[in-house]
C-alpha positions as MATLAB code, in Angstrom:
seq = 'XXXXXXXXXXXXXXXXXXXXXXXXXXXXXXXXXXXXXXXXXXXXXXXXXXXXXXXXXXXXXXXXXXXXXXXXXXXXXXXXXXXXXXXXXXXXXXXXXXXXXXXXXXXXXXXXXXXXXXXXXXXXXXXXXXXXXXXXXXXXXXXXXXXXXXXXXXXXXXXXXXXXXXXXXXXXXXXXXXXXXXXXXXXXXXXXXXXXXXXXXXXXXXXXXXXXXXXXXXXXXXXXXXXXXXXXXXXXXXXXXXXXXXXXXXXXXXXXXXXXXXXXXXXXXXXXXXXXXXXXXXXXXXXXXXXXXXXXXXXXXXXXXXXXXXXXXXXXXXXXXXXXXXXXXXXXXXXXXXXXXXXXXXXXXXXXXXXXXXXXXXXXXXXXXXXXXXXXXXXXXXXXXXXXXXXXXXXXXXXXXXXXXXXXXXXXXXXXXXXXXXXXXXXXXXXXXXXXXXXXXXXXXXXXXXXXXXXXXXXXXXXXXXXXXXXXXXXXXXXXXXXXXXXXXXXXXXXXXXXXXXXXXXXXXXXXXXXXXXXXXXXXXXXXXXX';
ca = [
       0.000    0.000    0.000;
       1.419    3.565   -1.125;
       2.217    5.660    1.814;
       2.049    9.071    1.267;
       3.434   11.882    3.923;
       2.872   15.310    3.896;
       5.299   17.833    5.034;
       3.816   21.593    4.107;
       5.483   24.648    3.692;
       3.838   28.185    3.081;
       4.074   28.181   -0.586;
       2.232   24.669   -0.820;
      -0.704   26.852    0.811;
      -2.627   25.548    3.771;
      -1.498   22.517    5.611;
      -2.695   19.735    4.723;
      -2.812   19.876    0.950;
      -0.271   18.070   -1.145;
       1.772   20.655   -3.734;
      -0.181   21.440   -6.748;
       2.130   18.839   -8.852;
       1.297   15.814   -6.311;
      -2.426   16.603   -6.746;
      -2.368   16.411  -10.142;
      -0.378   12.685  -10.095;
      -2.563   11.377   -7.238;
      -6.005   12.789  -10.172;
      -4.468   11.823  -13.479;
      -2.204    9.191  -12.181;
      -4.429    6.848   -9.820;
      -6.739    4.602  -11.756;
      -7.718    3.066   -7.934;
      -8.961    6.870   -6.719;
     -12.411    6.208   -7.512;
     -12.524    2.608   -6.244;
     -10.947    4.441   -2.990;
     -13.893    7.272   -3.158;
     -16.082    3.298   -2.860;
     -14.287    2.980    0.626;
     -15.069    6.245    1.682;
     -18.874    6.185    0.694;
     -19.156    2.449    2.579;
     -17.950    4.359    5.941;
     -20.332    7.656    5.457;
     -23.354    5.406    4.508;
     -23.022    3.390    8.031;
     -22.914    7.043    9.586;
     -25.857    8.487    7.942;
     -27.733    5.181    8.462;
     -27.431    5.070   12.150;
     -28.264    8.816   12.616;
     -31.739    7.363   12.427;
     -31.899    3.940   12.772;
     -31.956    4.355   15.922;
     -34.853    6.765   16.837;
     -37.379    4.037   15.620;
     -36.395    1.741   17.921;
     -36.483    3.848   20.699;
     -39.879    3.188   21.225;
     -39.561   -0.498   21.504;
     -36.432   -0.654   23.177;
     -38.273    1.961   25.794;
     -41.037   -0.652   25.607;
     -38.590   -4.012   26.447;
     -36.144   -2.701   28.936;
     -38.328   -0.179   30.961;
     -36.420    3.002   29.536;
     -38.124    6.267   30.757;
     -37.872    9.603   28.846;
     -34.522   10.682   30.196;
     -33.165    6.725   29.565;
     -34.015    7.119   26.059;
     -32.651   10.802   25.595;
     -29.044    9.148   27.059;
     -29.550    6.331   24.051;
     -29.354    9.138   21.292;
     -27.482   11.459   23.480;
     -24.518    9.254   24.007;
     -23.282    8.798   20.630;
     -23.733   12.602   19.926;
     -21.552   14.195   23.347;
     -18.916   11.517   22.467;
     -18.749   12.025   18.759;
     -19.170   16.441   19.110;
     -16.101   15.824   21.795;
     -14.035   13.599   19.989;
     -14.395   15.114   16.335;
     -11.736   17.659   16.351;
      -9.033   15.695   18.102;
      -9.815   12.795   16.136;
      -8.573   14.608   12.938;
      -5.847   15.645   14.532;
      -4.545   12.166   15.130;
      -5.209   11.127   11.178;
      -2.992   13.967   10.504;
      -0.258   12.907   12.769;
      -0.445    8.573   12.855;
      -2.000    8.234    9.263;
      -6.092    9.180    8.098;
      -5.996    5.526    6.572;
      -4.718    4.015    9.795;
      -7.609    5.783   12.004;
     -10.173    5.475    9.554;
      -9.888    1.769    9.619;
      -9.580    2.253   13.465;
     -12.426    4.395   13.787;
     -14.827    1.564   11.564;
     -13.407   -1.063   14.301;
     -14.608    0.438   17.423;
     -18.050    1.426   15.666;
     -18.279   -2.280   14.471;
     -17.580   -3.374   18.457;
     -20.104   -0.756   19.890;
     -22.428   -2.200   17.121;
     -21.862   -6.037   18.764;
     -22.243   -4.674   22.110;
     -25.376   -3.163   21.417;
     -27.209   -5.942   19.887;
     -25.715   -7.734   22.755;
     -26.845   -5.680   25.437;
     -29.673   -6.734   27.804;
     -29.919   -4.110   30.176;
     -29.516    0.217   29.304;
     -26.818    0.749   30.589;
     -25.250   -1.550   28.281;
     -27.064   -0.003   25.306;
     -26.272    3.803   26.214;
     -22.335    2.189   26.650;
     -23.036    0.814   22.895;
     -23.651    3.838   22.056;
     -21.060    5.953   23.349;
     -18.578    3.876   21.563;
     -20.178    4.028   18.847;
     -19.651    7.834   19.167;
     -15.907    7.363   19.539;
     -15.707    5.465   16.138;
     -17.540    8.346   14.547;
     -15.859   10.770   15.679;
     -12.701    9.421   13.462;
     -14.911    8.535   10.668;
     -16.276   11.541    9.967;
     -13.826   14.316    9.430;
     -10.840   11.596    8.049;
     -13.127   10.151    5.508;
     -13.449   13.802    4.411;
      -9.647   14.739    4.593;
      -8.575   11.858    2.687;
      -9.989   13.247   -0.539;
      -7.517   16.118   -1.513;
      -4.425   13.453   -1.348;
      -6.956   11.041   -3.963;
      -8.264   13.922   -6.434;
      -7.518   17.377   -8.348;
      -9.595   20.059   -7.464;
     -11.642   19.583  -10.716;
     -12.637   16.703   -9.612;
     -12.697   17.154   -5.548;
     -16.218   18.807   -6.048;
     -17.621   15.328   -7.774;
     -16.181   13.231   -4.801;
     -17.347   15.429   -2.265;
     -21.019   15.658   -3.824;
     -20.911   11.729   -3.520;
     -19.589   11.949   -0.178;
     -22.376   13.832    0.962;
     -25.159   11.850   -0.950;
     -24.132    9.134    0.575;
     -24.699   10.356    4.454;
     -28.048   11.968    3.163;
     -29.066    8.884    1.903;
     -28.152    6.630    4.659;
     -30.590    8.921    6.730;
     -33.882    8.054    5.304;
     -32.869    4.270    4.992;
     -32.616    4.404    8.169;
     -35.863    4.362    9.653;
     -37.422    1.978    7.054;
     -34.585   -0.829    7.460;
     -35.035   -0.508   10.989;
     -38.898   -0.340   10.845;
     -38.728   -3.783    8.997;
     -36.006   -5.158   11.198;
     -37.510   -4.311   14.106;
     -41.049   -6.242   12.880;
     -39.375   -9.094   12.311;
     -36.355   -9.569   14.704;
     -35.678   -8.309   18.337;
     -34.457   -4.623   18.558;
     -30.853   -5.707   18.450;
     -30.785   -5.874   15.004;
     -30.589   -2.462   14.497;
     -27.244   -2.597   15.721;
     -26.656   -5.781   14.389;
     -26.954   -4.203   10.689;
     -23.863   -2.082   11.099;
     -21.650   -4.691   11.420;
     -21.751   -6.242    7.801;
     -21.886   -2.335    6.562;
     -18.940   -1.634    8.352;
     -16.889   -5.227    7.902;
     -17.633   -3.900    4.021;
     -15.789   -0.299    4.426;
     -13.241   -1.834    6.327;
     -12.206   -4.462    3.862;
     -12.546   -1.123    0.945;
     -10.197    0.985    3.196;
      -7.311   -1.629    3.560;
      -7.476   -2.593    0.169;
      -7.841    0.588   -1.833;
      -7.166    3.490    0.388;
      -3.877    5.080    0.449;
      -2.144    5.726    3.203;
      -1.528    9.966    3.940;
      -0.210   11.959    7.166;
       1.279   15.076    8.173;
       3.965   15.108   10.587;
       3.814   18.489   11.149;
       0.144   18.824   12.538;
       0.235   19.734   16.349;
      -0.462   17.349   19.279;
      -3.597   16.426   20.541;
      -4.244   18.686   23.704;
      -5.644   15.409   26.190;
      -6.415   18.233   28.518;
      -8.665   20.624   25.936;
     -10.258   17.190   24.846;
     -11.239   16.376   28.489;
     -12.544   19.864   29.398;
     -14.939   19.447   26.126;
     -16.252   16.533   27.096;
     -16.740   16.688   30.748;
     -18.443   20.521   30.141;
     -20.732   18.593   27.335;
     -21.601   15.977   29.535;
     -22.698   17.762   32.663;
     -25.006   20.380   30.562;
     -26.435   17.691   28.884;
     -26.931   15.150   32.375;
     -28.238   18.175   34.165;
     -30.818   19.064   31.235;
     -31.913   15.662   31.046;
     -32.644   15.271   34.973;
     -34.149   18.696   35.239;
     -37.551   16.925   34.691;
     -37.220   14.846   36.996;
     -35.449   16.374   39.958;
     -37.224   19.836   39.491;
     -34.892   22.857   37.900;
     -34.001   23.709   41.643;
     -32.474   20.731   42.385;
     -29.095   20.856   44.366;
     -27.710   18.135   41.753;
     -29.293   19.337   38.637;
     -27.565   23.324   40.037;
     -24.310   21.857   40.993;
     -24.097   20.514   37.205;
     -24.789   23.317   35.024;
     -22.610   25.660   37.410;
     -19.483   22.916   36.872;
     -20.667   23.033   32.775;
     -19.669   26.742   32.864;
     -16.709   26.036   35.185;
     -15.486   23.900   32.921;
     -16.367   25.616   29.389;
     -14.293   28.500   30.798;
     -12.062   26.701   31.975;
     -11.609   25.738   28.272;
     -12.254   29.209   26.952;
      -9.015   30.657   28.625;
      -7.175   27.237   27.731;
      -7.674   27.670   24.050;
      -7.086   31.477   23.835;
      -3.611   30.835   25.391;
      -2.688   28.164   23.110;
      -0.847   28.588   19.792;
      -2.563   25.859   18.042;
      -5.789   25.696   19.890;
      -8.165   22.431   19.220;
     -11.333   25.053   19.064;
      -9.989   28.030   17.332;
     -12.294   30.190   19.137;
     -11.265   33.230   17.495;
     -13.230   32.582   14.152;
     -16.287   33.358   15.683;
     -15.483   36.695   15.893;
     -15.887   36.975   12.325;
     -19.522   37.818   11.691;
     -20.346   35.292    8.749;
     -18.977   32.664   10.465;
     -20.599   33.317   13.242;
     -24.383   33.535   12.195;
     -24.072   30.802    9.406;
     -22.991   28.083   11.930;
     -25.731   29.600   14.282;
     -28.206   28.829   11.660;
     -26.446   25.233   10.941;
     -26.345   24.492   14.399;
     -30.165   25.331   14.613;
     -30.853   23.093   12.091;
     -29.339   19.990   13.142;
     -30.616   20.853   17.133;
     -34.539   21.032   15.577;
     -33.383   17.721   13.322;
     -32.139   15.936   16.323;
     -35.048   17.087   18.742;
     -37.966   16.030   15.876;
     -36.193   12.647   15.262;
     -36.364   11.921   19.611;
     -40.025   13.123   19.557;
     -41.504   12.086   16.019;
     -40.903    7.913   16.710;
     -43.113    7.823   20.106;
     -45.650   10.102   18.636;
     -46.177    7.880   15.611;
     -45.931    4.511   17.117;
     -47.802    5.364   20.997;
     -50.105    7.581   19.591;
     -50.926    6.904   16.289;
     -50.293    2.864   16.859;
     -48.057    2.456   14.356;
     -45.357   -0.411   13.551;
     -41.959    0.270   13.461;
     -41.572   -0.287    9.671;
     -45.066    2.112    9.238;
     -43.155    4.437   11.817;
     -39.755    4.409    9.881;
     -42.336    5.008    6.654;
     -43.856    8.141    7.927;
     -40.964    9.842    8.257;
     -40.453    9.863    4.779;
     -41.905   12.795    3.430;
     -39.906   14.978    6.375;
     -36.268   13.174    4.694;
     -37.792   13.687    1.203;
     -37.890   17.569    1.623;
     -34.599   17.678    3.350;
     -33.275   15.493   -0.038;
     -35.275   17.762   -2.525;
     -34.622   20.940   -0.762;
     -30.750   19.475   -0.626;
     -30.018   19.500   -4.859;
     -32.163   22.859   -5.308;
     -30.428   24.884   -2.929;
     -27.167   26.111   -4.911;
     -29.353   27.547   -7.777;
     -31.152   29.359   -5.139;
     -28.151   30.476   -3.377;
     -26.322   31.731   -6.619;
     -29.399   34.219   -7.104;
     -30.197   35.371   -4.350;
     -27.594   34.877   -2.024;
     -27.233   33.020    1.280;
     -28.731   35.347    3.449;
     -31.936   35.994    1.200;
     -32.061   31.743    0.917;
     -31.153   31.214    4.897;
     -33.849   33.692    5.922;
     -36.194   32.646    3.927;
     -35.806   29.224    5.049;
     -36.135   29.426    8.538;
     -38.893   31.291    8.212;
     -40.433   28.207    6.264;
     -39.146   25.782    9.018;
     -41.075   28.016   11.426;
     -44.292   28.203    9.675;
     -43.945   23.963    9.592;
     -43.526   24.215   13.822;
     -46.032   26.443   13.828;
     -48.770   24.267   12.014;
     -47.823   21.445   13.545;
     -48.335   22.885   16.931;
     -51.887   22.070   15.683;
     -51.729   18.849   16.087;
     -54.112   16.861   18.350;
     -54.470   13.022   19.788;
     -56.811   12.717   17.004;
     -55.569   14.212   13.850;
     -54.663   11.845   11.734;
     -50.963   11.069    9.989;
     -52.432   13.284    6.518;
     -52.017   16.601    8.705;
     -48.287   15.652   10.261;
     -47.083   14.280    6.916;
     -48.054   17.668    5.518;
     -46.081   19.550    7.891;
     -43.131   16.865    8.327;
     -42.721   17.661    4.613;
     -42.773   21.580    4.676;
     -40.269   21.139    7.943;
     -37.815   18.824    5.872;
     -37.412   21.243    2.895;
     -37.150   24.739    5.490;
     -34.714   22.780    7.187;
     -32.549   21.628    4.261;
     -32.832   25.028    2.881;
     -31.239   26.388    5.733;
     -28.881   23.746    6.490;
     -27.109   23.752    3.120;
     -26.362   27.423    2.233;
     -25.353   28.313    5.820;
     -22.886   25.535    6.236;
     -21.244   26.681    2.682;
     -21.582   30.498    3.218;
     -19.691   30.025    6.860;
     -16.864   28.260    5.581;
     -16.871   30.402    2.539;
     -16.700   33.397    5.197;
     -13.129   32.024    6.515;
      -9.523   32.410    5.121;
      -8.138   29.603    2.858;
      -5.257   28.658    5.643;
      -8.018   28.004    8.115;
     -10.538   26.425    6.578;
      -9.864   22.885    8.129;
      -9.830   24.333   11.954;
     -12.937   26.500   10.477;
     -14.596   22.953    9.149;
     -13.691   21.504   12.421;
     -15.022   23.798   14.827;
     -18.472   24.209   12.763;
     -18.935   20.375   12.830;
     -18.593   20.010   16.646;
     -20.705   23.121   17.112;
     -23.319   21.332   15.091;
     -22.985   18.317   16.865;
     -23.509   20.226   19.798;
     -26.526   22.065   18.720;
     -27.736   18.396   18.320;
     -26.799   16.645   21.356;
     -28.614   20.152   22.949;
     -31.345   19.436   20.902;
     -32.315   15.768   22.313;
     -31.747   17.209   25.665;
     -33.330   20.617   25.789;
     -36.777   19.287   23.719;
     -36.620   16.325   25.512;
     -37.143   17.454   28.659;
     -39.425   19.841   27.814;
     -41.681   16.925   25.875;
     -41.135   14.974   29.698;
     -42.281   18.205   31.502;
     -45.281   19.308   29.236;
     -46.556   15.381   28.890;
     -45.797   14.807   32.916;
     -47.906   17.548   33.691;
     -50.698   16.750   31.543;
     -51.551   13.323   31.915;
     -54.305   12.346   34.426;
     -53.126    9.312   37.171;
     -55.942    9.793   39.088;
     -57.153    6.537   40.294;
     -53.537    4.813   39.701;
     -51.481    3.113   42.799;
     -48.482    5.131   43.008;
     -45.978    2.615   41.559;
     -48.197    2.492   38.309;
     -48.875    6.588   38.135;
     -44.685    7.008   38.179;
     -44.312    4.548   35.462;
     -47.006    6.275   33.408;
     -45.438    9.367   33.874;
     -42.086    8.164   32.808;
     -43.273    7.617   28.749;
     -45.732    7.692   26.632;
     -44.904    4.119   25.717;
     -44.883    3.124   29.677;
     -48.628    4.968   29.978;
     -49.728    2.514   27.468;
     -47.825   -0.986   29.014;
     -49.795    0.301   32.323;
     -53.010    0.825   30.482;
     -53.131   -2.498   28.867;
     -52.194   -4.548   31.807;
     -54.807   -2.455   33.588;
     -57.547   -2.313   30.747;
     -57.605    1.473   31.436;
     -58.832    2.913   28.481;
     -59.091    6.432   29.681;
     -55.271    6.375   31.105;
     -54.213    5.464   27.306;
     -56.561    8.176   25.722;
     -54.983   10.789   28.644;
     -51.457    9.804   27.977;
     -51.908   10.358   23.957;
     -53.310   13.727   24.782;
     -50.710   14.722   27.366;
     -47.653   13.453   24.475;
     -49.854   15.444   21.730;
     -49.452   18.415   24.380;
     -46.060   17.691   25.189;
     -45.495   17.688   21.323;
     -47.148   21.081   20.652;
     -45.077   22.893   22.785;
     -42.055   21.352   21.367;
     -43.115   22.238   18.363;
     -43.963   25.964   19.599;
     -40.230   26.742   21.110;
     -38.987   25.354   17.660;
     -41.305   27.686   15.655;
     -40.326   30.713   17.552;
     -36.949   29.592   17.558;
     -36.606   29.269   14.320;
     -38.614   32.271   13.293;
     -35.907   34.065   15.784;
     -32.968   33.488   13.784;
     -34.561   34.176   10.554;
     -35.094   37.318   11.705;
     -31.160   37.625   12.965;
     -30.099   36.038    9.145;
     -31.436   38.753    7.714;
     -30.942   41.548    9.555;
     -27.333   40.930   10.417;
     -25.697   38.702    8.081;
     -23.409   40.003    5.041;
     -24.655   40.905    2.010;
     -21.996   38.502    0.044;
     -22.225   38.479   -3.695;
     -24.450   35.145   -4.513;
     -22.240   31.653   -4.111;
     -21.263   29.761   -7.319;
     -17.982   28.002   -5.569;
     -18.053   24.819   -3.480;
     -17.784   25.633    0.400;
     -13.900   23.770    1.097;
     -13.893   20.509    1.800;
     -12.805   19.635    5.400;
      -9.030   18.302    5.673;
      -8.452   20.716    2.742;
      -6.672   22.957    4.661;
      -5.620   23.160    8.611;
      -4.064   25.480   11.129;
];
């Protein structure tokens, strides 16, 4: 296997990319680089499948194991606060030890939180599975990206990275069908059990076809920065999730989001005295930047917070299968997809901040009308607005991830890339959490126990899906009809905070961000260039 390493120097231009003669060998020269771009689109289609896979068996894993609300908010959470931690540090080590070598690591220990989550029996087990899972991520994503300016030109970078993408966007709406149809036929560790042929697959392309590229000169990994992320991640997200449960005035719940801001200053004056910071914190003071990942990170944290809430609403309350569940959410993926290959002619005539603007305000009509919805309208209403909310939120998500990077200087568009993808990640992991617990608060309050010993009133108020086990064992009709009312509720004001949200930064988009000329260029790939 060819080894190639990467020593920069100012007049290559950013680190990172090989000299302009290199590039052109490693386009014209490589008949293998497009079997290699195979590799790469095996590993992003296991990522993109398992962003959703997941969230339709939530409900039946909540249903098996006794999972309340918070339970299942640390299943999806998990994987995100590990992989938003890990991301940047992760590319840091493909740069130093080899993006081949970690990529093919990174595939391993997904492929062994995959066995251990179709082997778990108990949650704890399954939120473990999923934190690894998080760690292998966290090296997939951004190395299967940086690998591509050592395999093609830049004439034909923008192809490969267009596949790339399609690949991640179309593992998403697989997702919840294959796992809908798993799940109706097999016990719910099949949805982990999937991943492992998918991922045996991209490792066996990666060995075989991917070359082998480094930089020696990228900095260390700062252990220290990497810890301070994740432990100030962590206890904003624990503290969020039990806030529910042990009232916002809780000693516990206070102690944790005072050590969260203890510990994200902590890393604040860390990275500001560093010379090659992990979070280059100092791009945000550019205003583009600034506003366009706001808007991406808005996106993914109303993606992440509809995909938690969406599965229990269609399944509890609507009664639902998994595969009819996984169905449903079709016509929400099918705008994102649509909305996804319009939005650069819409972008190169009226510019990202007419397009971003006008998209959120779009995504907030969707929350809006579905705030509408009741225990007894029907899946005809919700598939209308799951559509209108999948092409607002595409719209949005797409220019402003392209007009931030294009916002930043060519020799830092890789820690740029970087630090928008863990803010993103963030915004998503927030997203579970902060919607989450307001779903648990809005549905606790609402639903009627009267009647209920108290054992079987807490375990109604724990789910939606543990309202209905009680009602059934019970033949309590009225419990079940209360407890799709108080999720409906719970729902609407979800639904609400997202709407105003989103109608929010619309509002900021256009008032505040720069009037660039319209985009016809490719935002840069990430790994194209780093700090």
């Amino acid at each position: 296997m060819v080894t190639v390493t990467k020593q920069d120097s100012p007049q290559d231009g950013a680190q990172g990319d090989p000299p302009p003669s290199s590039r052109l060998r490693s386009s014209r020269g490589d008949p293998h680089r497009w079997w290699a771009l195979g590799a790469l689109v095996a590993s992003m289609l296991v990522l993109g499948f398992d962003m959703t896979i997941l969230n339709v068996a939530l409900p039946t894993i909540a249903a098996d194991l006794g999972a309340d609300t918070g339970q299942q908010q640390w299943m999806a959470d998990a994987y995100v606060v590990v992989f938003a931690a890990l991301m940047l540090p992760a590319g840091l080590l493909g740069d130093r030890f080899g993006r081949r070598r970690m990529l093919i690591a990174g595939l391993g220990v997904f492929l062994a939180g995959s066995l251990v989550g179709a082997l778990a029996s108990d949650i704890g087990w399954v939120i473990g599975a999923r934190a690894l899972m998080g760690v292998g991520a966290a090296l997939v994503m951004p190395l299967a990206l940086s690998v591509l300016p050592s395999l093609f030109a830049p004439d034909e970078r923008t192809k490969a990275v267009g596949i790339i993408s399609a690949a991640s966007a179309v593992g998403m709406p697989l997702g919840p069908i294959v796992g809908g149809w798993l799940l109706d036929h097999f016990w719910w560790g099949s949805v982990f059990l999937i991943n492992i042929p998918m991922v045996a697959i991209g490792i066996t392309a990666c060995v075989f076809l991917l070359p082998e590229t480094r930089d020696p000169a990228s900095p260390r990994v700062d252990a220290v920065s990497t810890a301070l992320t994740a432990a100030s991640l962590g206890a904003l997200i624990y503290a969020i999730i039990e806030a529910p449960h042990r009232g916002w005035t809780d000693p516990v719940v206070l102690v944790l989001f005072a050590a969260s801001v203890a510990l994200v200053t902590a890393l604040v004056l860390r990275e500001r005295r560093s010379e090659r910071p992990l979070l280059d914190l100092t791009l945000l003071a550019r205003r583009g930047f600034l506003l366009n990942t706001l808007a991406a990170t808005l996106g993914m944290f109303v993606l992440s917070g509809l995909m938690f809430v969406l599965p229990q609403y269609l399944q509890a309350v609507l009664g639902n299968d998994a595969l009819g569940t996984g169905v449903r959410l079709l016509p929400m993926m099918a705008g994102m997809l649509v909305a996804a290959k319009c939005a650069q002619p819409l972008v190169a005539r009226f510019g990202p901040p007419a397009v971003i603007s006008g998209a959120l305000t779009v995504l907030a009509f969707a929350a809006f009308l579905g705030s509408r919805t009741t225990a007894d309208s029907g899946y005809g209403f919700t598939a209308l607005w799951l559509g209108i909310a999948g092409v607002g939120f595409s719209f949005a998500l797409v220019p402003a991830m392209g007009a931030a990077l294009s916002a930043l200087p060519a020799d830092r568009a890789g820690s740029g890339s970087g630090l928008l993808m863990t803010v993103r990640q963030v915004g998503g992991a927030l997203g579970i959490a902060l919607l989450g617990a307001l779903l648990a608060g809005a549905y606790g309050s609402r639903l009627d126990t009267g009647g209920l010993p108290g054992p079987a009133a807490d375990t109604a108020k724990d789910s939606v899906v543990a309202a209905h086990a009680v009602a059934t064992k019970l033949g309590d009709h009225a419990l079940a009809s209360s407890a799709n009312t108080a999720y409906v509720h719970g729902m609407s004001v979800v639904l609400l905070v997202v709407g105003v949200a989103s109608l929010v930064t619309a509002l900021l988009a256009a008032a505040l961000l720069p009037r660039t000329a319209p985009a016809t260029g490719v935002a840069p790939v990430p790994g194209d260039a780093r700090e």
